[in-house]
LOTORTOR-232668 format. One record per atom (N, C-alpha, C): residue in one letter; atom name; y, x, z. Coordinates in pm, 1 decimal, padded with zeros to 6 digits. Last residue first. Example, Ala and Ser with C-alpha at 12.3 -4.5 7.8 and 13.67 -1.06 7.14 Angstrom:
// LOTORTOR-232668
resn	name	v	u	w
S	N	-00225.0	01285.0	00708.0 $
S	CA	-00106.0	01367.0	00714.0 $
S	C	00003.0	01290.0	00787.0 $
A	N	-00569.0	01319.0	00780.0 $
A	CA	-00450.0	01230.0	00780.0 $
A	C	-00330.0	01320.0	00780.0 $
This chain:
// LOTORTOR-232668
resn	name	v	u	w
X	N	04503.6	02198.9	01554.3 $
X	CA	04509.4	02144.6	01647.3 $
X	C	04374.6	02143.6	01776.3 $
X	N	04428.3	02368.1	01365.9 $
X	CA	04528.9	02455.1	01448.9 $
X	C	04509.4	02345.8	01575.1 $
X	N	04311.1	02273.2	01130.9 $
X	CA	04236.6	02354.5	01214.5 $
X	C	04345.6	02342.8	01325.4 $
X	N	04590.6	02102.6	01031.0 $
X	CA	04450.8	02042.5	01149.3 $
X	C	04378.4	02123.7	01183.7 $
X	N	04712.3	02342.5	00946.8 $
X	CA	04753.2	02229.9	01074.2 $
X	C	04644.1	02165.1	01162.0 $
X	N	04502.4	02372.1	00740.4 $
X	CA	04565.1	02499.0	00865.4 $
X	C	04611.1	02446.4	00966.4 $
X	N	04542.1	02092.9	00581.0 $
X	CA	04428.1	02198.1	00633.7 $
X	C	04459.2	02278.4	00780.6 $
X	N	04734.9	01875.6	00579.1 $
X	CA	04796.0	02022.2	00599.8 $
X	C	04669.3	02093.0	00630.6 $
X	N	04672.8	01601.9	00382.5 $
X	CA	04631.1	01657.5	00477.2 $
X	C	04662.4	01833.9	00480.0 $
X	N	04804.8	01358.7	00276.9 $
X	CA	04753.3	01435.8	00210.4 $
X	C	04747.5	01525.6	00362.5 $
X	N	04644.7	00926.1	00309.7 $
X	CA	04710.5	01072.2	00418.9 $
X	C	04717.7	01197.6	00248.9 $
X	N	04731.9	00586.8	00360.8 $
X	CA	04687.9	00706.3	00306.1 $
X	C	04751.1	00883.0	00309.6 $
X	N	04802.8	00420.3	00536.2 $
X	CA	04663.4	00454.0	00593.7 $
X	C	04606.9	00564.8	00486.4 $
X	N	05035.9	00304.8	00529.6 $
X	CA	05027.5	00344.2	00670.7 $
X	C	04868.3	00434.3	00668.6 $
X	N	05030.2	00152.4	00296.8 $
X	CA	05120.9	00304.4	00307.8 $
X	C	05116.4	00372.3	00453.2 $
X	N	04750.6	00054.5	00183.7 $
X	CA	04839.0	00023.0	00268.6 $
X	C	04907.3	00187.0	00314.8 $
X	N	04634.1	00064.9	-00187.8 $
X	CA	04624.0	00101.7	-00045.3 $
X	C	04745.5	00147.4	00063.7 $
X	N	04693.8	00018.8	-00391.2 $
X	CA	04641.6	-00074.1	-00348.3 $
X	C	04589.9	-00036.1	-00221.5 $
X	N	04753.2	00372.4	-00518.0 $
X	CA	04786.1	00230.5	-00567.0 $
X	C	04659.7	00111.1	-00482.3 $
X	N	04902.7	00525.6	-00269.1 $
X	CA	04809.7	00533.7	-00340.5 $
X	C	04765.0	00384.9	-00339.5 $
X	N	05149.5	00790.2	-00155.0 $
X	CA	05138.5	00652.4	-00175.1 $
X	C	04986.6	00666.0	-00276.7 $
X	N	05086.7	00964.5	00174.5 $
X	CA	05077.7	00975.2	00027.1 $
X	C	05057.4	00822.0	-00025.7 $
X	N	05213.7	01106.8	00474.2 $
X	CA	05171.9	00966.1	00385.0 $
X	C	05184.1	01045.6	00218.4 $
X	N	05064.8	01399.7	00573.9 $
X	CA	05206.8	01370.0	00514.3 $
X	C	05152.6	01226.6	00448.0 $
X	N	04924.6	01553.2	00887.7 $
X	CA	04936.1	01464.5	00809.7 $
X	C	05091.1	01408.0	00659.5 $
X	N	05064.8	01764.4	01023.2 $
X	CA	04974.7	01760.0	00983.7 $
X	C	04915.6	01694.0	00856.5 $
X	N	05329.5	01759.6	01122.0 $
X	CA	05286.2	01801.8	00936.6 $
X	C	05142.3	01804.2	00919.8 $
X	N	05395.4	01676.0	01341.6 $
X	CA	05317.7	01782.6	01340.0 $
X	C	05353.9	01843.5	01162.2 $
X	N	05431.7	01414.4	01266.2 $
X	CA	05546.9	01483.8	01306.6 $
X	C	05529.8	01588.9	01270.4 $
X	N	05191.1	01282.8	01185.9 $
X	CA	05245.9	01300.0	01127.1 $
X	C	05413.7	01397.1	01156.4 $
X	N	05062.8	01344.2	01475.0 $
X	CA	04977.2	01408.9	01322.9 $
X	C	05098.0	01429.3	01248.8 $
X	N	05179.2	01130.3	01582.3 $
X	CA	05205.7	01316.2	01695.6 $
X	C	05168.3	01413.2	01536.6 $
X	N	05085.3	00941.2	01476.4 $
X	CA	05224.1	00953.2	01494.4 $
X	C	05279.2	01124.5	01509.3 $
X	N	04836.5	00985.1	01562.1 $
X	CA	04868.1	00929.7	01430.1 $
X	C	05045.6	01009.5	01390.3 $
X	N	04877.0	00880.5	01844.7 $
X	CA	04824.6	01009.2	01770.4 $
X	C	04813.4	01034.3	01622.2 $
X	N	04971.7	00666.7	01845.5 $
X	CA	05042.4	00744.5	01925.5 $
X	C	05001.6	00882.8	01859.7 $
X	N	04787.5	00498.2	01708.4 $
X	CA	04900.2	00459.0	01696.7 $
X	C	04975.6	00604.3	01729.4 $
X	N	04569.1	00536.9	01940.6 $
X	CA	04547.8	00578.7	01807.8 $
X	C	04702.1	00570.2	01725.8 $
X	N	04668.0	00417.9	02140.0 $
X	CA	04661.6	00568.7	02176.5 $
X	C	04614.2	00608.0	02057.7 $
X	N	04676.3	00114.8	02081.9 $
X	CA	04797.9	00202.0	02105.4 $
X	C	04831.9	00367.9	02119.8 $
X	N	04393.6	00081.2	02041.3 $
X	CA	04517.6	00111.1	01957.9 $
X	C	04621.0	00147.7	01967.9 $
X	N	04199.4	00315.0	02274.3 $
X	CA	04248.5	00205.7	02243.4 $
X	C	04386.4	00182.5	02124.2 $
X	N	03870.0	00459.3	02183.3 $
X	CA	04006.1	00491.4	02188.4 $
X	C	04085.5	00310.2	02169.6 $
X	N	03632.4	00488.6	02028.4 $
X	CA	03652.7	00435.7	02156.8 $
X	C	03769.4	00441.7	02263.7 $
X	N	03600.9	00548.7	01764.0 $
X	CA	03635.7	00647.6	01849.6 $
X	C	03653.4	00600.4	02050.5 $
X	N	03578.3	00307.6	01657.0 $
X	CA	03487.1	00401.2	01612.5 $
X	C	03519.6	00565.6	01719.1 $
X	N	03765.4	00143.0	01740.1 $
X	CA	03608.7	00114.3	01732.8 $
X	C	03538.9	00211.8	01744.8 $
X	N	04002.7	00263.7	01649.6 $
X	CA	04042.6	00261.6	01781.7 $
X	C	03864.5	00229.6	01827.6 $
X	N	03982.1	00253.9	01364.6 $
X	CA	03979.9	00359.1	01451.9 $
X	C	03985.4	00358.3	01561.2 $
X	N	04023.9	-00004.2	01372.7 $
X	CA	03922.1	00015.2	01349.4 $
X	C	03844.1	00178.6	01354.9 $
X	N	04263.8	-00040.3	01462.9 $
X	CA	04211.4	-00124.3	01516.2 $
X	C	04035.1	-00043.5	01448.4 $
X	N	04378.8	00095.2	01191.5 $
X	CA	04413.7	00135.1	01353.4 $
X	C	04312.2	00126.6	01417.3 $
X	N	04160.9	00070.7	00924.8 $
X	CA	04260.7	00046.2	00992.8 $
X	C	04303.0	00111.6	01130.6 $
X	N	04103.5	00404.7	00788.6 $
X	CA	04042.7	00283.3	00791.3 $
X	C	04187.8	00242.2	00875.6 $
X	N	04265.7	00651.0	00582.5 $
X	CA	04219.5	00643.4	00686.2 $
X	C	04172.1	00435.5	00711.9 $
X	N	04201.2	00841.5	00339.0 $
X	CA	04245.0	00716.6	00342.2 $
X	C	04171.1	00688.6	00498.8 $
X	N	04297.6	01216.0	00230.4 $
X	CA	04200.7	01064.9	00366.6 $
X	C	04290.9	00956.0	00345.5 $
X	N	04251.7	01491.0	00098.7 $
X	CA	04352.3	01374.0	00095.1 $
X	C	04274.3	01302.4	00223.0 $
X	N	04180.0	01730.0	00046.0 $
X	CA	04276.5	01761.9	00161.0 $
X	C	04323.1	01625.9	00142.6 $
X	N	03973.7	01751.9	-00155.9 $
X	CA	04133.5	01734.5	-00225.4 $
X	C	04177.3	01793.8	-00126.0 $
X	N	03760.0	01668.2	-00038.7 $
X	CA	03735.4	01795.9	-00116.3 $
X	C	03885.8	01855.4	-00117.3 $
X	N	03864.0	01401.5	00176.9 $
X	CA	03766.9	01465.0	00043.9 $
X	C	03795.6	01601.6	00053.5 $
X	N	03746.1	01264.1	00502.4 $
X	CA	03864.9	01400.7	00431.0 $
X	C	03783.8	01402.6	00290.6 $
X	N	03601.0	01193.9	00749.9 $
X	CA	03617.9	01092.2	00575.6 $
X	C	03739.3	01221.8	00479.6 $
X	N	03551.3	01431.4	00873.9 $
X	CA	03462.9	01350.0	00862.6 $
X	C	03537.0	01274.5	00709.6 $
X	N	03858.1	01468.2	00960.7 $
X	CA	03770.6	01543.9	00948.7 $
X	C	03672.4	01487.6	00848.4 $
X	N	03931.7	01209.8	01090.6 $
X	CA	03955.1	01287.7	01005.6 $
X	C	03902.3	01405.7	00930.1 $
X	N	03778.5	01272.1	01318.7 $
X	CA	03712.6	01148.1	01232.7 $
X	C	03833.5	01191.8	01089.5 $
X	N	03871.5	01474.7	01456.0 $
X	CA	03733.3	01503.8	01394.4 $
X	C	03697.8	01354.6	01283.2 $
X	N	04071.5	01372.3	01535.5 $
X	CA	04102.9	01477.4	01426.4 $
X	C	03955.9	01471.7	01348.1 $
X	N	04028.3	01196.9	01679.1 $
X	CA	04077.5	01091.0	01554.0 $
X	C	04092.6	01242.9	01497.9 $
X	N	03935.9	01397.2	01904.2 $
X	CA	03862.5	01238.5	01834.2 $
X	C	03860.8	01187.9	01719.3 $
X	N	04131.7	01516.4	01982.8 $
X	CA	04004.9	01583.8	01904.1 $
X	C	03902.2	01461.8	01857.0 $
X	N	04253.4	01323.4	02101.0 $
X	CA	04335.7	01374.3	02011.3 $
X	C	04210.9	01461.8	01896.3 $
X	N	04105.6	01244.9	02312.3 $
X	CA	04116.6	01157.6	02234.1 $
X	C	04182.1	01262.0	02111.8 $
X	N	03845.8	01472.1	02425.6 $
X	CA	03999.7	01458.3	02426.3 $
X	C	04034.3	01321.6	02332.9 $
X	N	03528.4	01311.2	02443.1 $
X	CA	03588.1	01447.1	02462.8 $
X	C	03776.2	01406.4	02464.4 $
X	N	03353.9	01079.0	02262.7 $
X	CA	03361.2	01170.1	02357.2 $
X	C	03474.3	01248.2	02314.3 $
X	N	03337.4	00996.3	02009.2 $
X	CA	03343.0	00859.9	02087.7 $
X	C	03339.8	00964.2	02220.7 $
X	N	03245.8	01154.8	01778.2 $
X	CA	03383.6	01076.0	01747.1 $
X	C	03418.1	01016.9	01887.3 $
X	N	02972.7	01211.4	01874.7 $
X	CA	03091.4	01331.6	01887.0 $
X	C	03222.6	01262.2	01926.0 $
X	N	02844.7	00983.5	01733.7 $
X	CA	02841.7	01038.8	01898.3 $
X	C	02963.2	01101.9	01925.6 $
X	N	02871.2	01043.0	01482.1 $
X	CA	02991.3	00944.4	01526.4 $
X	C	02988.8	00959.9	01683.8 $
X	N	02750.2	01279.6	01455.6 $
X	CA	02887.6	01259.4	01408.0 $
X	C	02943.4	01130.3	01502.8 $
X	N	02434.2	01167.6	01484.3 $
X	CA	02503.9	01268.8	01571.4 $
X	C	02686.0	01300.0	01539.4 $
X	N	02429.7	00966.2	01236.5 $
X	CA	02476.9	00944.7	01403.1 $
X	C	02527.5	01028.9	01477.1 $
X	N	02472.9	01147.3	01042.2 $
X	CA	02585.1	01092.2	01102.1 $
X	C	02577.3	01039.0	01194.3 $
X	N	02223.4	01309.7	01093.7 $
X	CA	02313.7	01372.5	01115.5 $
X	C	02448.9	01263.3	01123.1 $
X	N	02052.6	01074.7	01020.5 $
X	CA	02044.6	01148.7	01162.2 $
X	C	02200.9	01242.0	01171.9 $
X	N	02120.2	01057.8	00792.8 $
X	CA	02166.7	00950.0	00888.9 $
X	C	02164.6	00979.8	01000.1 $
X	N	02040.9	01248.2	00662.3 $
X	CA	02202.6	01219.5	00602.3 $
X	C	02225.1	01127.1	00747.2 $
X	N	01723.9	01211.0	00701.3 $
X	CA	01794.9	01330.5	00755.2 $
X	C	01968.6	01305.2	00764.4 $
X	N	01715.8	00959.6	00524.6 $
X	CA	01726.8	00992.2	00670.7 $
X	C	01777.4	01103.5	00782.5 $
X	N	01788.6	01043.4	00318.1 $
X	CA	01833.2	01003.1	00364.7 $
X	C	01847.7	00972.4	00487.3 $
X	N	01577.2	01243.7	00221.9 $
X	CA	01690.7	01265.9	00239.2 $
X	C	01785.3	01200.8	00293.5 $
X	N	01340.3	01046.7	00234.2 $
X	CA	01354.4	01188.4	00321.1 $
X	C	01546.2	01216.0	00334.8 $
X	N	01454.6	00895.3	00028.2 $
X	CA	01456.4	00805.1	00149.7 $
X	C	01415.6	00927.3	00276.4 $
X	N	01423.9	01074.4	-00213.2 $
X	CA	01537.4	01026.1	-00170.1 $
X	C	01554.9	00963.1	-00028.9 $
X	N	01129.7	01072.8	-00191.5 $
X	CA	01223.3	01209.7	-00171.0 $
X	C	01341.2	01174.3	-00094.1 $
X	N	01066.4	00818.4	-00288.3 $
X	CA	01005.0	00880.2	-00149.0 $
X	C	01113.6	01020.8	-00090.6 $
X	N	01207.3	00798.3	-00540.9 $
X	CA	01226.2	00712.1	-00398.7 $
X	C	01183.5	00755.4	-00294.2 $
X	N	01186.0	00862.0	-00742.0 $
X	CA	01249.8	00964.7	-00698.3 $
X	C	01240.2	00885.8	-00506.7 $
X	N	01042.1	00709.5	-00933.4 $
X	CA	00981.5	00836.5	-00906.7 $
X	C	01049.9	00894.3	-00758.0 $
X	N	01217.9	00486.7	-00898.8 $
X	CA	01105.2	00460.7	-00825.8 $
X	C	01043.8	00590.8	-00797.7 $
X	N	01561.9	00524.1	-00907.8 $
X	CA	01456.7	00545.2	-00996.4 $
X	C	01330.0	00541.4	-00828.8 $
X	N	01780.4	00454.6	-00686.0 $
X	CA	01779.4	00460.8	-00834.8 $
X	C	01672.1	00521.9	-00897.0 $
X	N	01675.9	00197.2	-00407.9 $
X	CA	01700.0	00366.7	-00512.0 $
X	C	01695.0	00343.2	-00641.9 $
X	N	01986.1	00119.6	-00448.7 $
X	CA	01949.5	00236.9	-00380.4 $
X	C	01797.1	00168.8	-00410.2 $
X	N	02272.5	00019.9	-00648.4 $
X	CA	02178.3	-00022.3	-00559.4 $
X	C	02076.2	00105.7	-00562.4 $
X	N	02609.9	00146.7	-00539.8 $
X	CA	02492.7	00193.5	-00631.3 $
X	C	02396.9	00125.5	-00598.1 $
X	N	02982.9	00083.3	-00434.9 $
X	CA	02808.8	00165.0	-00421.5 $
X	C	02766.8	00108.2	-00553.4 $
X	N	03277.3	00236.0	-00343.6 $
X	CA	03216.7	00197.8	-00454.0 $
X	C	03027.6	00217.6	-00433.0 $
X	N	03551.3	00082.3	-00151.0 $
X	CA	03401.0	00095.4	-00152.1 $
X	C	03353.7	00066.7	-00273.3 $
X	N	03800.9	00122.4	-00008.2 $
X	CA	03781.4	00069.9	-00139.6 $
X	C	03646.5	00167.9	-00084.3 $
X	N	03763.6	00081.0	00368.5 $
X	CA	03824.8	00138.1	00298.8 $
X	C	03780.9	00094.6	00127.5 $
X	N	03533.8	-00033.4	00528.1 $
X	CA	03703.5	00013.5	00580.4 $
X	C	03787.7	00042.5	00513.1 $
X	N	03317.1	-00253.1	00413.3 $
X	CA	03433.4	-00185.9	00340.0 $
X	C	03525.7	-00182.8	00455.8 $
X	N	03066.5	-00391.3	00653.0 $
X	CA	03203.4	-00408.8	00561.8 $
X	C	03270.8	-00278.4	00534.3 $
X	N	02784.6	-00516.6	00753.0 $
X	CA	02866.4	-00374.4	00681.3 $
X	C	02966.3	-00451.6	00640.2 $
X	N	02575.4	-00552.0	01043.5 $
X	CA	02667.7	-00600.9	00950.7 $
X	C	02721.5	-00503.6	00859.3 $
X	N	02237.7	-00498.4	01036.4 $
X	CA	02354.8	-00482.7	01108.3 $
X	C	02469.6	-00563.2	00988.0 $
X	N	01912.5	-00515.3	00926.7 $
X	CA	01938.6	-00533.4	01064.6 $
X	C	02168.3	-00556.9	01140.9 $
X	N	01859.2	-00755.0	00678.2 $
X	CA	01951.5	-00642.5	00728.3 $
X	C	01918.4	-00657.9	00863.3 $
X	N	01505.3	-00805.4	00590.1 $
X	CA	01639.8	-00838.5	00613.3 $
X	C	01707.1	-00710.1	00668.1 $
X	N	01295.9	-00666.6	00532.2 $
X	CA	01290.4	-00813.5	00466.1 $
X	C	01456.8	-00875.6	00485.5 $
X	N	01163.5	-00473.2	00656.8 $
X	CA	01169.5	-00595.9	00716.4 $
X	C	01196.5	-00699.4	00630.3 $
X	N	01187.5	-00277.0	00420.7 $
X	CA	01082.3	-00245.5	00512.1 $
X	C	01066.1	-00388.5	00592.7 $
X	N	01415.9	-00279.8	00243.4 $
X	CA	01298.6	-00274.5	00207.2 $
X	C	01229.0	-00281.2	00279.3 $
X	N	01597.6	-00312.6	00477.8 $
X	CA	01589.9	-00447.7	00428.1 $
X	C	01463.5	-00472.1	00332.1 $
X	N	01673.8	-00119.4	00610.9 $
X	CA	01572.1	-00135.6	00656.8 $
X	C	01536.0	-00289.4	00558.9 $
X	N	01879.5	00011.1	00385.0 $
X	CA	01748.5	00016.7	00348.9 $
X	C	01612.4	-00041.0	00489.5 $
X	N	02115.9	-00007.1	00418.7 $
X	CA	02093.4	-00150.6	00411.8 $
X	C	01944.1	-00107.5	00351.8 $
X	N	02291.9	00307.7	00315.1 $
X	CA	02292.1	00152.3	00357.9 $
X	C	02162.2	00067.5	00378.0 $
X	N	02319.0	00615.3	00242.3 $
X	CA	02247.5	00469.5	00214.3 $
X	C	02225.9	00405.4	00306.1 $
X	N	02554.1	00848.2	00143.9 $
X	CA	02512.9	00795.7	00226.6 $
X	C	02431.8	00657.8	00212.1 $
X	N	02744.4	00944.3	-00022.0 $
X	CA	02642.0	00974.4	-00021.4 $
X	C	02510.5	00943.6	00103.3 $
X	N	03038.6	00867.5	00178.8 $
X	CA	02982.0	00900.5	00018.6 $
X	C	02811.9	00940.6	00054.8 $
X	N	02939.9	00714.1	00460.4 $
X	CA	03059.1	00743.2	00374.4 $
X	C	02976.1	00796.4	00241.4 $
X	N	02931.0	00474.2	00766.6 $
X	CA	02826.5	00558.5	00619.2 $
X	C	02925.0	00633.8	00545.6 $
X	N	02891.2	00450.1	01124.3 $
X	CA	02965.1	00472.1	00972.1 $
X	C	02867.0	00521.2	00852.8 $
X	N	02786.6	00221.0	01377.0 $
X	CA	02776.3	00364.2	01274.2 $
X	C	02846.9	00321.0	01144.7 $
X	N	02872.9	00008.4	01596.1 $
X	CA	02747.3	00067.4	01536.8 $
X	C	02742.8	00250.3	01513.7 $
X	N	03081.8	-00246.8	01687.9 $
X	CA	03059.4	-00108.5	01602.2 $
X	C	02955.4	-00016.7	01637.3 $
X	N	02957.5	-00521.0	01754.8 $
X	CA	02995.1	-00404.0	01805.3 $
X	C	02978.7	-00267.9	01700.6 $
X	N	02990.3	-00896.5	01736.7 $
X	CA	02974.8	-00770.3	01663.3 $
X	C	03067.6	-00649.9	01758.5 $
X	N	02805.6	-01174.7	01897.7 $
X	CA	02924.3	-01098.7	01920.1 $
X	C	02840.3	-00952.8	01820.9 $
X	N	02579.4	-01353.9	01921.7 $
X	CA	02650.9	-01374.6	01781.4 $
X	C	02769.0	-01216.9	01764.6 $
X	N	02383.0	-01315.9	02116.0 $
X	CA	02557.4	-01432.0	02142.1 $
X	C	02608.4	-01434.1	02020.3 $
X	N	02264.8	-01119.4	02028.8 $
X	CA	02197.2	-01259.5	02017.0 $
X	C	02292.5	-01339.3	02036.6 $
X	N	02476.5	-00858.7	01878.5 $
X	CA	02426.4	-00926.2	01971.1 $
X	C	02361.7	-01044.6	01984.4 $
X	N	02449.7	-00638.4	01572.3 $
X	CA	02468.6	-00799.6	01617.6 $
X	C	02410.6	-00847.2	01769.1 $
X	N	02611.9	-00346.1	01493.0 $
X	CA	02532.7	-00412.1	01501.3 $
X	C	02569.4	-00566.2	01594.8 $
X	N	02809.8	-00283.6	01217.0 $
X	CA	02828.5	-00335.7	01306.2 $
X	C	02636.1	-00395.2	01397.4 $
X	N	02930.4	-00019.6	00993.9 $
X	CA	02792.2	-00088.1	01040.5 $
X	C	02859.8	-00101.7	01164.9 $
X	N	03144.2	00033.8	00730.9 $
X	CA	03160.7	00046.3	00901.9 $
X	C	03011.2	-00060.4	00906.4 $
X	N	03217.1	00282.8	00472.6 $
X	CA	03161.0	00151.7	00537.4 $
X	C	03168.4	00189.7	00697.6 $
X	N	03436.9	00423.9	00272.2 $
X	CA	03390.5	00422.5	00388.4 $
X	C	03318.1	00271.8	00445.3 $
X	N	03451.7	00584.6	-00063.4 $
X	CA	03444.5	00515.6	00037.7 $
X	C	03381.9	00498.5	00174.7 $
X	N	03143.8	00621.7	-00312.0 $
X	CA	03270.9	00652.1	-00220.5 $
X	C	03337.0	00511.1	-00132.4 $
X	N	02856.3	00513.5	-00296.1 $
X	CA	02934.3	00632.4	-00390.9 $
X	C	03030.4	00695.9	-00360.5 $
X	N	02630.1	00438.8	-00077.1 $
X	CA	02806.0	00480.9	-00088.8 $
X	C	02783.2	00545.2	-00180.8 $
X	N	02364.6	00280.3	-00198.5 $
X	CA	02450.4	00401.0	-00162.8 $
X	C	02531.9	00371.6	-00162.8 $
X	N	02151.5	-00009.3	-00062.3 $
X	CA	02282.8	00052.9	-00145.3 $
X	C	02341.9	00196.6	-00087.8 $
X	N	01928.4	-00230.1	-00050.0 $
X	CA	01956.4	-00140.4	-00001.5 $
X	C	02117.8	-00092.9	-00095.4 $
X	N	01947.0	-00637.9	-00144.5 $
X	CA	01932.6	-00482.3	-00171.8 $
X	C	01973.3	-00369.9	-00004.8 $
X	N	01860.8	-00883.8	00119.6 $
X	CA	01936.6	-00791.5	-00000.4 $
X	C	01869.9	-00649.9	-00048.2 $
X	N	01873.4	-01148.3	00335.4 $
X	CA	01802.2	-01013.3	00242.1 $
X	C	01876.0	-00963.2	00185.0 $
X	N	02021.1	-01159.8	00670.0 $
X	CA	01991.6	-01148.8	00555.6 $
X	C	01918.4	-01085.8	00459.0 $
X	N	02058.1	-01039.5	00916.4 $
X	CA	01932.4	-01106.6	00904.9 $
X	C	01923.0	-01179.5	00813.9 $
X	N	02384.7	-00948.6	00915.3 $
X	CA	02286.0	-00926.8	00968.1 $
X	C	02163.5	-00978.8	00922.6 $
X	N	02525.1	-00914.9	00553.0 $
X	CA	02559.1	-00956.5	00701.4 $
X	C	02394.2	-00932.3	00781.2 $
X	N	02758.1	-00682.7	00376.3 $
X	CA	02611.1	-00729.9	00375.1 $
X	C	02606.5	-00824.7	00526.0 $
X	N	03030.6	-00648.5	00323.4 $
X	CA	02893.1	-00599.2	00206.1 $
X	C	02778.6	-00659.7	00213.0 $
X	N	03302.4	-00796.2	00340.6 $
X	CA	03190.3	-00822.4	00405.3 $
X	C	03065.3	-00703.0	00277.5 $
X	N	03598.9	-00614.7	00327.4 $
X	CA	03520.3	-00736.0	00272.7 $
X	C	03437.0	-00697.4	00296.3 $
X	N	03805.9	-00417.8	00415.4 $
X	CA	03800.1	-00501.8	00470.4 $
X	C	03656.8	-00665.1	00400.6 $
X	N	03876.1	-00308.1	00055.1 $
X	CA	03879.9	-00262.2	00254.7 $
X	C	03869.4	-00381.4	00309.7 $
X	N	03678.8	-00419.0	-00181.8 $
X	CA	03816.0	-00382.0	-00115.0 $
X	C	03774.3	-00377.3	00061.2 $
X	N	03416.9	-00281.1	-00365.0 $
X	CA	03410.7	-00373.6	-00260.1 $
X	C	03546.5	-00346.8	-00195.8 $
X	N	03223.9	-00327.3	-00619.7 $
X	CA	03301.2	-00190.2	-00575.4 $
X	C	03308.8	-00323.6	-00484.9 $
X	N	02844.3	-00238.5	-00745.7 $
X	CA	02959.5	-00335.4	-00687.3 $
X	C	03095.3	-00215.1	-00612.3 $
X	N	02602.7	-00245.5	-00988.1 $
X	CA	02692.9	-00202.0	-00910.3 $
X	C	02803.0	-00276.4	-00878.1 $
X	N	02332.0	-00442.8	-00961.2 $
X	CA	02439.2	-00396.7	-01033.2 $
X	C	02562.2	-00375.2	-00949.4 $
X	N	02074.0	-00594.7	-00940.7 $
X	CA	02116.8	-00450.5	-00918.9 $
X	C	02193.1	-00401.0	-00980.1 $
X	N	02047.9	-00883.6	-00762.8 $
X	CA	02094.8	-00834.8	-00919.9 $
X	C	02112.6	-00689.0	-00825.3 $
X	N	01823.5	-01009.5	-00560.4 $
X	CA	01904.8	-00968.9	-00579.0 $
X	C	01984.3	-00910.2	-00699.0 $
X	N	01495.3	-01179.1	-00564.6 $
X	CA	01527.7	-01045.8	-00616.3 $
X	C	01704.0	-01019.0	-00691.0 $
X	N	01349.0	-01390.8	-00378.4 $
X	CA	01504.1	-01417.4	-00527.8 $
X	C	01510.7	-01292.7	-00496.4 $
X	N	01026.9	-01357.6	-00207.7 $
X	CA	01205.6	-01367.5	-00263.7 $
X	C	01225.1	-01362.7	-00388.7 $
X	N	00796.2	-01286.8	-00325.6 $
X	CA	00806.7	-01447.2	-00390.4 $
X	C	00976.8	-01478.2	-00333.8 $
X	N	00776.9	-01052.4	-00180.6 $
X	CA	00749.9	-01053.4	-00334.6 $
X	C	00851.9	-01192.1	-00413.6 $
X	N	00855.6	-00924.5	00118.0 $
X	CA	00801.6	-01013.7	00038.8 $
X	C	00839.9	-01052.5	-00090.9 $
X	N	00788.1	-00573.1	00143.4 $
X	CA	00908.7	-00685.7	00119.2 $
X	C	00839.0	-00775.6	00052.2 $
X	N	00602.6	-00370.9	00141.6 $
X	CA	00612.0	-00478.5	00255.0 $
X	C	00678.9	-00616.3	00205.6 $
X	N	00624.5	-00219.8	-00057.2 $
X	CA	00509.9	-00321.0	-00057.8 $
X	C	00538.7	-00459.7	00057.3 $
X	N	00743.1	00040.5	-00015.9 $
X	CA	00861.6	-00099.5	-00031.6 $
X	C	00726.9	-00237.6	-00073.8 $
X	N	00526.7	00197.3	00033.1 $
X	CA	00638.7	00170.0	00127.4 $
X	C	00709.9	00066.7	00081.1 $
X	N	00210.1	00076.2	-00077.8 $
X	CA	00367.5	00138.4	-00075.0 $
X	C	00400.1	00122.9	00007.4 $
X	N	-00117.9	00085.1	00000.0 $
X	CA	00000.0	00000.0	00000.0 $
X	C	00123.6	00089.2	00000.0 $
């Protein structure tokens, strides 16, 4: 028997076609079916679900990262996902040869971001929102940072002390706003490298 054997057969088999997804819109909800999916780019936020219904931030995914694969194995999502940021994915996996490899790799990708977001949620607050900077930063030195409120989740930091540090970034030079088309002028960064080591 396969590994994706489990999933019952006689479901409605989802369309596998790529989806981009704006900040803030639902990707997938708890104890639903669906596809699995890579980040291509962008940032997702996993929420897991209490039996009261109540959502708690979870774990992050970002580029290269896969989603929503306990859904081959159970049949449903275990957590919520939404877009923090413009979200482009892929349905996962892309070729059957490659699937066993790929789902090694992925796990390893996941172990290591849990151990990431652990980090994000301890120690100085200021080394908090640097390291989560850190973390979604491209190649460029740019970051589209998620909302306040949603940094304030993922770091366990309250909004006003994300607000405050944000603020201290941009004085610093750390941070300089960069305008970028359809994204809120408060949340796109070009980033001083040397500055943020420095902090």
């Amino acid at each position: 028997m396969g590994l994706f054997s489990l999933v019952d057969r006689n479901k409605s088999i989802p369309t596998r076609a790529a989806r981009a997804c704006a900040s803030g819109e639902a990707i997938y909800r708890s104890g639903c079916d669906g596809l699995a999916w890579r980040v291509r780019s962008g940032v997702v936020r996993l929420d897991a679900v209490a039996a009261s219904g109540d959502a708690s931030f979870a774990s992050l995914a970002i580029a290269g990262d896969i989603i929503g694969c306990e859904s081959l194995l159970f049949g449903a999502y275990t957590f919520n996902a939404s877009a923090l940021t413009q979200c482009d994915l892929s349905p996962w996996p892309e070729g059957e040869a490659a699937a066993g490899e790929s789902l090694l790799q992925s796990l390893a990708i996941a172990q290591k971001r849990a151990a990431d977001v652990v980090a994000l949620r301890g120690g100085e607050a200021v080394a908090r929102v640097v390291n989560l900077i850190r973390l979604l930063a491209d190649a460029s030195g740019s970051v589209v940072l998620p909302t306040r409120q949603d940094i304030a989740d993922i770091t366990d930091l309250r909004f006003e002390t994300i607000s405050r540090i944000i603020k201290k970034l941009e004085r610093a030079e750390v941070l300089a706003p960069v305008k970028i088309s359809g994204v809120h002028a408060t949340r796109s960064f070009s980033i001083n490298l040397d500055g943020l080591a420095a902090v």
